[in-house]
OpenMM code with the backbone's topology and positions (N, CA, C; nanometers):
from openmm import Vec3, app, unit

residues = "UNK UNK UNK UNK UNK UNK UNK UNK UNK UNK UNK UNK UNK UNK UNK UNK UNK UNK UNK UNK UNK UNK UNK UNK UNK UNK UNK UNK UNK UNK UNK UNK UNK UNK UNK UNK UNK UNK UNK UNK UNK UNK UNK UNK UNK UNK UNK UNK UNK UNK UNK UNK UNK UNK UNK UNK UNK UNK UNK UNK UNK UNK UNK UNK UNK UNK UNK UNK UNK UNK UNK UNK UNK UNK UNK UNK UNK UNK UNK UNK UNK UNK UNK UNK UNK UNK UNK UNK UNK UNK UNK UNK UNK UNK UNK UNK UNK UNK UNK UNK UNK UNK UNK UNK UNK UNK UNK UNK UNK UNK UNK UNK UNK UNK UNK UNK UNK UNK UNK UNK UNK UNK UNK UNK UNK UNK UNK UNK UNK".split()
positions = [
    Vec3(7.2246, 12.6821, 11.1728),
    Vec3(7.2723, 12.6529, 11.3066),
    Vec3(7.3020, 12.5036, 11.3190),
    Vec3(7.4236, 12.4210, 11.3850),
    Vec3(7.4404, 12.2897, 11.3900),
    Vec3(7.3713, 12.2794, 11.4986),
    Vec3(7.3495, 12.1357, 11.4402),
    Vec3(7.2583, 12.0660, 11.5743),
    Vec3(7.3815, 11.9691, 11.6782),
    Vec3(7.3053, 11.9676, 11.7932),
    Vec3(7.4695, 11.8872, 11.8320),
    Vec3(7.5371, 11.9621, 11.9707),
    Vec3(7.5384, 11.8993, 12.0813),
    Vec3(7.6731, 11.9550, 12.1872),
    Vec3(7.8095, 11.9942, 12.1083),
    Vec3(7.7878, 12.0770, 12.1971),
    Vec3(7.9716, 12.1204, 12.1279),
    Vec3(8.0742, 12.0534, 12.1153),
    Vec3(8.0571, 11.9196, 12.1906),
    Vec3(8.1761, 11.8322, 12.1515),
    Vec3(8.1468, 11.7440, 12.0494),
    Vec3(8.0400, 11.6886, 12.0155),
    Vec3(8.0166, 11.5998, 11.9307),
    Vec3(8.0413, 11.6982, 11.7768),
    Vec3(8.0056, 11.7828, 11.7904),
    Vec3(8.0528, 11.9091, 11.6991),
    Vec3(8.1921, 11.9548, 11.6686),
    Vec3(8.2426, 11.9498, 11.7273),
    Vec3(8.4024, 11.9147, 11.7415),
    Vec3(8.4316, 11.8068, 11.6827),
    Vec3(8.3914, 11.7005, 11.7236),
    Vec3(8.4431, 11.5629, 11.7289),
    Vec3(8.4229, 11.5106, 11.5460),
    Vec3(8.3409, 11.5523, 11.5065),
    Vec3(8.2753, 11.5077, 11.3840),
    Vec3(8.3790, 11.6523, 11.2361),
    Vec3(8.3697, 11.7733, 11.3119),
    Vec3(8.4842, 11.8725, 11.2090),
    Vec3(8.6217, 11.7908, 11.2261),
    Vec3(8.6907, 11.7416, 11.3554),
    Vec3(8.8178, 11.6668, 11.3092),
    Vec3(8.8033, 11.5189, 11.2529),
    Vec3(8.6795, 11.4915, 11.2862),
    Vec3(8.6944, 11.3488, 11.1665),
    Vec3(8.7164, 11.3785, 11.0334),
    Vec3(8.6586, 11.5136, 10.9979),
    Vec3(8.6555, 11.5407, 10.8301),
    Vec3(8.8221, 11.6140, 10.7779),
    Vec3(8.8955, 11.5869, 10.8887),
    Vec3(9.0053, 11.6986, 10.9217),
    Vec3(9.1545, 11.6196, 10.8262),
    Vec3(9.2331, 11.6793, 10.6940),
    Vec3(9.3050, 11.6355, 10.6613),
    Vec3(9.4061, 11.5685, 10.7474),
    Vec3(9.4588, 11.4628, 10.7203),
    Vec3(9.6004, 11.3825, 10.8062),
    Vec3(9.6882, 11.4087, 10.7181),
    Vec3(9.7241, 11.4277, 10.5896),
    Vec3(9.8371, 11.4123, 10.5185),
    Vec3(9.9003, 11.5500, 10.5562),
    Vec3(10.0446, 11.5014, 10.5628),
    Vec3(10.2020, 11.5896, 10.5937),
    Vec3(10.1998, 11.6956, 10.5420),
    Vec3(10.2147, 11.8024, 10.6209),
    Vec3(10.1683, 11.9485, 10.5101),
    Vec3(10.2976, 12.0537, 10.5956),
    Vec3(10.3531, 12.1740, 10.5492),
    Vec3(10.3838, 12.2758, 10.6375),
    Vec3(10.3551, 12.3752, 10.5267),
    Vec3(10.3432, 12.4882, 10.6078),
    Vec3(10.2861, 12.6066, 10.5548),
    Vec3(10.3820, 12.7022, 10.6483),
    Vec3(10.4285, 12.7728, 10.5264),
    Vec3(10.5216, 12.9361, 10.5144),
    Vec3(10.4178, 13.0706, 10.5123),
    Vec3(10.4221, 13.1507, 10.6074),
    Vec3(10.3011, 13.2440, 10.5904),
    Vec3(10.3989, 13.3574, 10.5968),
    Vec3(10.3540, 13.4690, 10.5281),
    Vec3(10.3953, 13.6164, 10.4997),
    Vec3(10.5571, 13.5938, 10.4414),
    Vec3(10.5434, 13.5120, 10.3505),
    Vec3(10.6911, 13.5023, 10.2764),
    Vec3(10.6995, 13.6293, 10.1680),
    Vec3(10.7990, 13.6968, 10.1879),
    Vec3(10.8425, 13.8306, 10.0841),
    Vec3(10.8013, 13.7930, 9.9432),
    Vec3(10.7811, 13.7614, 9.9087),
    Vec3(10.7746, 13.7204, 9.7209),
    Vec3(10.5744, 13.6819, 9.6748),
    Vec3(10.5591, 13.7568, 9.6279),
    Vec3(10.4946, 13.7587, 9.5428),
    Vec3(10.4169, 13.6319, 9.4710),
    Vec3(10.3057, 13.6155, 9.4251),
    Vec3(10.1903, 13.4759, 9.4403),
    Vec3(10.2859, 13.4785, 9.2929),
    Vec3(10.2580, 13.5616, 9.2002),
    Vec3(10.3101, 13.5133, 9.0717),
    Vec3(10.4333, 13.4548, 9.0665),
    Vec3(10.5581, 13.5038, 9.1512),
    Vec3(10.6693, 13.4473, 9.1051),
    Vec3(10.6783, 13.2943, 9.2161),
    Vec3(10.5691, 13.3028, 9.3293),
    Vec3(10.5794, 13.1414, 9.4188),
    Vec3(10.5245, 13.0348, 9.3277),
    Vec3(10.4271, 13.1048, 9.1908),
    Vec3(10.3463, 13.0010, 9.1774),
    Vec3(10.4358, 12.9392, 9.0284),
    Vec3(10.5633, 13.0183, 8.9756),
    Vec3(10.6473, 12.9523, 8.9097),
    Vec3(10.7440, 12.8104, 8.9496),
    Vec3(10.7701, 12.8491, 9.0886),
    Vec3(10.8601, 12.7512, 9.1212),
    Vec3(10.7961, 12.6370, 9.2080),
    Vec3(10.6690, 12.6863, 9.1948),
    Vec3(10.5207, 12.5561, 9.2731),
    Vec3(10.5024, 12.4639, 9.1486),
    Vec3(10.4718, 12.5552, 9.0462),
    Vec3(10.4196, 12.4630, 8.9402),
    Vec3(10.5141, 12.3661, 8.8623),
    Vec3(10.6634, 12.3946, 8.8644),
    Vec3(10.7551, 12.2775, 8.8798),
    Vec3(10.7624, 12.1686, 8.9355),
    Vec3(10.6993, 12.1704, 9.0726),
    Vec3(10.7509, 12.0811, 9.1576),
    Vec3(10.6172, 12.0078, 9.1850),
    Vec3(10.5400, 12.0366, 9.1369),
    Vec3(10.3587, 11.9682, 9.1766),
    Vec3(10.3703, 11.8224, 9.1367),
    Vec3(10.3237, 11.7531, 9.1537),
    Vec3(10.3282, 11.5833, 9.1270),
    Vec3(10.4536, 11.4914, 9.1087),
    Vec3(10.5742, 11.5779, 9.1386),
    Vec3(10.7027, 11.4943, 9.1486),
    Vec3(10.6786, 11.4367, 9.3050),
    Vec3(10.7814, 11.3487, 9.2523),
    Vec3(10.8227, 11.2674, 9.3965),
    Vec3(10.9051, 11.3574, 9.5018),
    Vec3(10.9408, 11.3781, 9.6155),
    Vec3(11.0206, 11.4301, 9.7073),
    Vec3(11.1714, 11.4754, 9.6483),
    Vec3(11.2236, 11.3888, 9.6578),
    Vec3(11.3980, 11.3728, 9.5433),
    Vec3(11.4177, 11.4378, 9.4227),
    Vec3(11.3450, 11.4606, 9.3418),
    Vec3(11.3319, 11.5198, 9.2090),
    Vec3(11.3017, 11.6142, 9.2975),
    Vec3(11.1685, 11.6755, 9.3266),
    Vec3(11.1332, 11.7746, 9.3502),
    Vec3(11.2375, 11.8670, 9.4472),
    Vec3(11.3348, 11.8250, 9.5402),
    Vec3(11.4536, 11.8709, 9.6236),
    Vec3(11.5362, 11.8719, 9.5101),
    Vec3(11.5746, 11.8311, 9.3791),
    Vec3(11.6464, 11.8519, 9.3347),
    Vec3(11.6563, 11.9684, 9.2209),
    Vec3(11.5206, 11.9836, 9.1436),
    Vec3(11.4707, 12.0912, 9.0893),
    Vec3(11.4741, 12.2281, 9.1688),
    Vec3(11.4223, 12.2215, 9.2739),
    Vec3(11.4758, 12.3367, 9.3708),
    Vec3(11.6004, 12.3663, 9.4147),
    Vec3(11.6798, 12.2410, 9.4134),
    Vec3(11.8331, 12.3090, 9.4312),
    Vec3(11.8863, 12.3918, 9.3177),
    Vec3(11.8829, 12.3327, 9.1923),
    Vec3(11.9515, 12.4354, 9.0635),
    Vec3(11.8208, 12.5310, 9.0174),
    Vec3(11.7189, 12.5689, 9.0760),
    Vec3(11.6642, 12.6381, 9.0108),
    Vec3(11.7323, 12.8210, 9.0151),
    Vec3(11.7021, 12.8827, 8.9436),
    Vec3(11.7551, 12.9971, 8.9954),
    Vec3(11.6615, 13.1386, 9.1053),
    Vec3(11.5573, 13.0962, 9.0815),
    Vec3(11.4279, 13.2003, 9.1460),
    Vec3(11.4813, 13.1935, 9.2890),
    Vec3(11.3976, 13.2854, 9.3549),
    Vec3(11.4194, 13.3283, 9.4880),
    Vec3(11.3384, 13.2550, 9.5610),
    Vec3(11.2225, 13.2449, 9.5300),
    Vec3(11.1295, 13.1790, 9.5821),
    Vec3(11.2029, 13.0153, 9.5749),
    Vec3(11.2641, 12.9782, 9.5027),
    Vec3(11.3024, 12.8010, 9.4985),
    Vec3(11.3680, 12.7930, 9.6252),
    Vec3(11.4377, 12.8974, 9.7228),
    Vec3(11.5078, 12.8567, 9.8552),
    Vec3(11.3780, 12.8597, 9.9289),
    Vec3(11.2920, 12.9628, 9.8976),
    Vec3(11.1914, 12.9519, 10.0438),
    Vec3(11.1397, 12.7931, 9.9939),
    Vec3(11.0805, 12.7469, 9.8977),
    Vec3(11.0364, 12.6217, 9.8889),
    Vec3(11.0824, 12.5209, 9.9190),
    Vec3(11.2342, 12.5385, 9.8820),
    Vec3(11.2895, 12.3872, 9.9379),
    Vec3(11.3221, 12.3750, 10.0970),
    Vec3(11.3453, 12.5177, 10.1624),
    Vec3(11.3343, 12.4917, 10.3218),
    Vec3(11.1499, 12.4428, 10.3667),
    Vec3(11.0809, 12.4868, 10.3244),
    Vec3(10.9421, 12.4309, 10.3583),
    Vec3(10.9086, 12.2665, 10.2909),
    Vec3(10.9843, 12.2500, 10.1828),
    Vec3(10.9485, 12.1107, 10.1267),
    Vec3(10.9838, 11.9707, 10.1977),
    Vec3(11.1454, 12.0389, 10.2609),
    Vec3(11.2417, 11.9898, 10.3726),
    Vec3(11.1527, 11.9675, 10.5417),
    Vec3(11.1033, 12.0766, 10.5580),
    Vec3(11.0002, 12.0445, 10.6303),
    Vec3(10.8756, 11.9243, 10.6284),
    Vec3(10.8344, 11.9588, 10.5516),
    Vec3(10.6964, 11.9025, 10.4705),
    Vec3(10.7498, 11.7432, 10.5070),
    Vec3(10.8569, 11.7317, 10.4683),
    Vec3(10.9177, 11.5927, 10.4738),
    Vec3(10.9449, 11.5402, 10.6227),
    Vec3(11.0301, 11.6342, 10.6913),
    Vec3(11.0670, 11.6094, 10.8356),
    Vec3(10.9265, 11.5613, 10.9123),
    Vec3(10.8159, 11.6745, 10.8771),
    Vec3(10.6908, 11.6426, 10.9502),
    Vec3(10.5730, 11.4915, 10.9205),
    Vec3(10.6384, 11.4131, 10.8207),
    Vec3(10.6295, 11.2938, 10.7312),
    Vec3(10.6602, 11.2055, 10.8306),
    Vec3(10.8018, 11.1980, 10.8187),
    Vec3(10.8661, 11.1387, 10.8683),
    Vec3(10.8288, 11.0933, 11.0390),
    Vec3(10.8363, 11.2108, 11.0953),
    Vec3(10.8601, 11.1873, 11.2656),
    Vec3(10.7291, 11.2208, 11.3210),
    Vec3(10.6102, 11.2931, 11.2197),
    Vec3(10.4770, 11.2413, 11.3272),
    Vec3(10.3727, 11.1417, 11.2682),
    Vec3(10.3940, 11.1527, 11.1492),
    Vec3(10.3042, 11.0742, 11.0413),
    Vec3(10.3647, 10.9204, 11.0355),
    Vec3(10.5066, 10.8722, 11.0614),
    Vec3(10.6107, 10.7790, 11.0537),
    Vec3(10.5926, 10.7437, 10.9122),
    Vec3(10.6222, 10.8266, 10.7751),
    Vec3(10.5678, 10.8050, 10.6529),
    Vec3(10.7154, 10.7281, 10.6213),
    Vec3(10.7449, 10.6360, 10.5185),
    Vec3(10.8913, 10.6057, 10.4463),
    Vec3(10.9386, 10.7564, 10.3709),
    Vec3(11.0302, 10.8389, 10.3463),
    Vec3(11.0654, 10.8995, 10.2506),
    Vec3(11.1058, 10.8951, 10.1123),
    Vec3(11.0844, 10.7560, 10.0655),
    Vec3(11.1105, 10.7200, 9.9549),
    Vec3(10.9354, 10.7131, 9.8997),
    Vec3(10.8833, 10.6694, 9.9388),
    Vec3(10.7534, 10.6738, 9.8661),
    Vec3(10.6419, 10.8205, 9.8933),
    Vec3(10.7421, 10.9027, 9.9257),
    Vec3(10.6789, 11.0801, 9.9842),
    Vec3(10.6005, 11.1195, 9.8108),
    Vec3(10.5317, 11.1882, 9.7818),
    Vec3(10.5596, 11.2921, 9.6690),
    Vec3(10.4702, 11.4304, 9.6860),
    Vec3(10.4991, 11.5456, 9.6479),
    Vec3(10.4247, 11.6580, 9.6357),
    Vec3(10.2790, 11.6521, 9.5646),
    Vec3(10.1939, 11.6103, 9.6534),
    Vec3(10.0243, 11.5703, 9.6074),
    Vec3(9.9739, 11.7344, 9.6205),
    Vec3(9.9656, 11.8312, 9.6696),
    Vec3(9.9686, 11.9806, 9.6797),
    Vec3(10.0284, 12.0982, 9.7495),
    Vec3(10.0439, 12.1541, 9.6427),
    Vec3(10.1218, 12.3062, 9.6535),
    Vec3(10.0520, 12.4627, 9.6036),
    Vec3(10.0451, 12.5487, 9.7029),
    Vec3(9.9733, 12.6596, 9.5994),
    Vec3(10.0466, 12.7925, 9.7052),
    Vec3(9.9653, 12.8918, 9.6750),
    Vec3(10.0043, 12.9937, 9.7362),
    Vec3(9.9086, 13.1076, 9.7631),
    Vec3(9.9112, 13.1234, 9.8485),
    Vec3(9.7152, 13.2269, 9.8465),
    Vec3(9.8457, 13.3371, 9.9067),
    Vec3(9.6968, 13.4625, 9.8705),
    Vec3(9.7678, 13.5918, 9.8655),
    Vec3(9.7847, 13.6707, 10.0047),
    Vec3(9.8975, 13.7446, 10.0751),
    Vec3(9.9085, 13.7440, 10.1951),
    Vec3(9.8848, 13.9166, 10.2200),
    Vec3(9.9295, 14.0082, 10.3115),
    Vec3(9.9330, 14.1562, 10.3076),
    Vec3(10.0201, 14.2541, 10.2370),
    Vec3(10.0017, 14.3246, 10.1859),
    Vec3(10.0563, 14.4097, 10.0690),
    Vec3(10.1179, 14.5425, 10.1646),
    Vec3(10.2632, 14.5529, 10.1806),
    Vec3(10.2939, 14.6618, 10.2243),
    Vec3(10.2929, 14.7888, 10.0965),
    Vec3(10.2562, 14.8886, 10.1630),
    Vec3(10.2786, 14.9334, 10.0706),
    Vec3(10.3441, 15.0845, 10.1215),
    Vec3(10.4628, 15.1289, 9.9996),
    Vec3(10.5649, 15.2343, 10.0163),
    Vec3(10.5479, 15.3439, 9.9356),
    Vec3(10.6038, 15.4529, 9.9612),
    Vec3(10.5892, 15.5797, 9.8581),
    Vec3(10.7480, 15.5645, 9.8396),
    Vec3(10.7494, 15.6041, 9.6634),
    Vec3(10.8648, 15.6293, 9.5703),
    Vec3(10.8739, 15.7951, 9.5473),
    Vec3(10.9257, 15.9025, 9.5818),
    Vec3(10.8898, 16.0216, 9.5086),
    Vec3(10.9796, 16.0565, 9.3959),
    Vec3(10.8828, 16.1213, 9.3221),
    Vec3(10.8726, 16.1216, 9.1788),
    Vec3(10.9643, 16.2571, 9.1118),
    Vec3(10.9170, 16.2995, 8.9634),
    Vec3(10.9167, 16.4316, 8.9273),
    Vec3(10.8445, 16.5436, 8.9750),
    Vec3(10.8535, 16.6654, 9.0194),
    Vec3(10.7769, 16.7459, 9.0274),
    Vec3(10.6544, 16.7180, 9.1031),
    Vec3(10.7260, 16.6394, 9.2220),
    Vec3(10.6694, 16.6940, 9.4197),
    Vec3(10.5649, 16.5072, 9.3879),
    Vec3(10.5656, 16.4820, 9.3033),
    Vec3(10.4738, 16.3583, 9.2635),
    Vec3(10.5215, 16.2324, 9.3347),
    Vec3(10.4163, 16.1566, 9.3632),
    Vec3(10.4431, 16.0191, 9.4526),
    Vec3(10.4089, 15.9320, 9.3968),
    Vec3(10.4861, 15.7929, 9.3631),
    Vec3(10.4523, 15.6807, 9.3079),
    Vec3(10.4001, 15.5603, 9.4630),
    Vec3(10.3139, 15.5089, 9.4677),
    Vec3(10.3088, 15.4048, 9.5068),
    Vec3(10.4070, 15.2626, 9.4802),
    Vec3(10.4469, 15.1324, 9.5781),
    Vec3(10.5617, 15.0672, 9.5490),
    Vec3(10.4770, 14.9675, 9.6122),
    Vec3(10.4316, 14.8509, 9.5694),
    Vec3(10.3566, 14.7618, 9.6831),
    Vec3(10.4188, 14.6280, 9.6988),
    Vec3(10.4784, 14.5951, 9.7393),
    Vec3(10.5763, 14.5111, 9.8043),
    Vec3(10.4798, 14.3324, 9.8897),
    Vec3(10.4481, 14.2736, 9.8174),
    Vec3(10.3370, 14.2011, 9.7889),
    Vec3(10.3988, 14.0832, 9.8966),
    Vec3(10.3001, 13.9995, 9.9525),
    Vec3(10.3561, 13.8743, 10.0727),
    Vec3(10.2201, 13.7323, 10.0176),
    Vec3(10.3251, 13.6572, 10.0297),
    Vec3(10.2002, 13.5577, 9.9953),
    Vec3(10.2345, 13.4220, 10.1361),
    Vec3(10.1237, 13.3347, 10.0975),
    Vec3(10.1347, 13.2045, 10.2111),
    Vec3(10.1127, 13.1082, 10.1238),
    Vec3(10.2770, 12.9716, 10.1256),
    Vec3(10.2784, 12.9135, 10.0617),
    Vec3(10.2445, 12.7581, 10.1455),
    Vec3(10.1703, 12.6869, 10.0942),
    Vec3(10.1280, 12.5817, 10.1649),
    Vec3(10.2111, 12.4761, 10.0469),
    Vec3(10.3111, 12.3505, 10.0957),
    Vec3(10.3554, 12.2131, 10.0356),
    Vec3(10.2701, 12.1007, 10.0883),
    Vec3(10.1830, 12.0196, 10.0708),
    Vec3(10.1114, 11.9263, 10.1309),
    Vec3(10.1559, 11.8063, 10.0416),
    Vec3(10.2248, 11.6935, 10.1149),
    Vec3(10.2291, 11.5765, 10.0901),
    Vec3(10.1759, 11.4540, 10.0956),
    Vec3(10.2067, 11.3372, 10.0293),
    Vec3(10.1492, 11.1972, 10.0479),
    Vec3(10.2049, 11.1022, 10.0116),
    Vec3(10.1797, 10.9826, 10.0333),
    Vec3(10.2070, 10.8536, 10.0041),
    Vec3(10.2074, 10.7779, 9.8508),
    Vec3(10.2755, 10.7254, 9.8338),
    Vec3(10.2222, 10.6463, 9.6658),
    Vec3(10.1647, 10.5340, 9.7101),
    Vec3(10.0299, 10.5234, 9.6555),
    Vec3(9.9574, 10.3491, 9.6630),
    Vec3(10.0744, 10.2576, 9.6223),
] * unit.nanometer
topology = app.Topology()
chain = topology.addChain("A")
for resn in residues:
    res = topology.addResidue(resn, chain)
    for name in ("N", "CA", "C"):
        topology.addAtom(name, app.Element.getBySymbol(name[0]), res)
């Protein structure tokens, strides 16, 4: 049990509370395995490279990333007042979201399951010392 009024309790969880530039994509169509191909490209580049690797990449997932990375940046920029030249991708991942799932029918009256997988992709940015 915390000890503590509820505000000082408050007050002390947002002191511990990240500030760096982040946006997060939740229930995106695609799948943790194929987000975490076009994540693991872009992890420790700078902003520019990393917008640019996502433009020629060919995956599906590289458009949802670069509209959220584009973000990631905008939200830098105009609440954080960060420069965009010294931005870079400090973390990216993708945790696993709700699994629809469909019937395929089969041979002989038989049903396949089809599970159609959603993940939530978080871009979190920062500054270069």
């Amino acid at each position: 049990m915390a000890k503590g009024h509820r505000s000082q309790i408050k007050r002390e969880r947002n002191a511990n509370k990240d500030t760096r530039p982040s946006a997060k994509l939740s229930y995106a169509r695609v799948s943790v395995q194929k987000a975490c191909f076009v994540l693991d490209a872009i992890r420790g580049k700078d902003v520019e490279t990393a917008l640019g690797i996502l433009q020629y990449n060919p995956r599906y997932a590289s458009s949802l990333v670069k509209k959220l990375l584009e973000s990631a940046i905008a939200n830098a920029e105009n609440n954080n007042g960060m420069n965009r030249e010294n931005l870079y991708v400090a973390e990216c991942y993708a945790n696993k979201g709700p699994t629809m799932k469909r019937i395929q029918p089969r041979a002989r009256g038989t049903a396949y399951r089809i599970e159609k997988r959603m993940s939530h992709i978080t871009v979190v940015l920062d500054e270069k010392k």
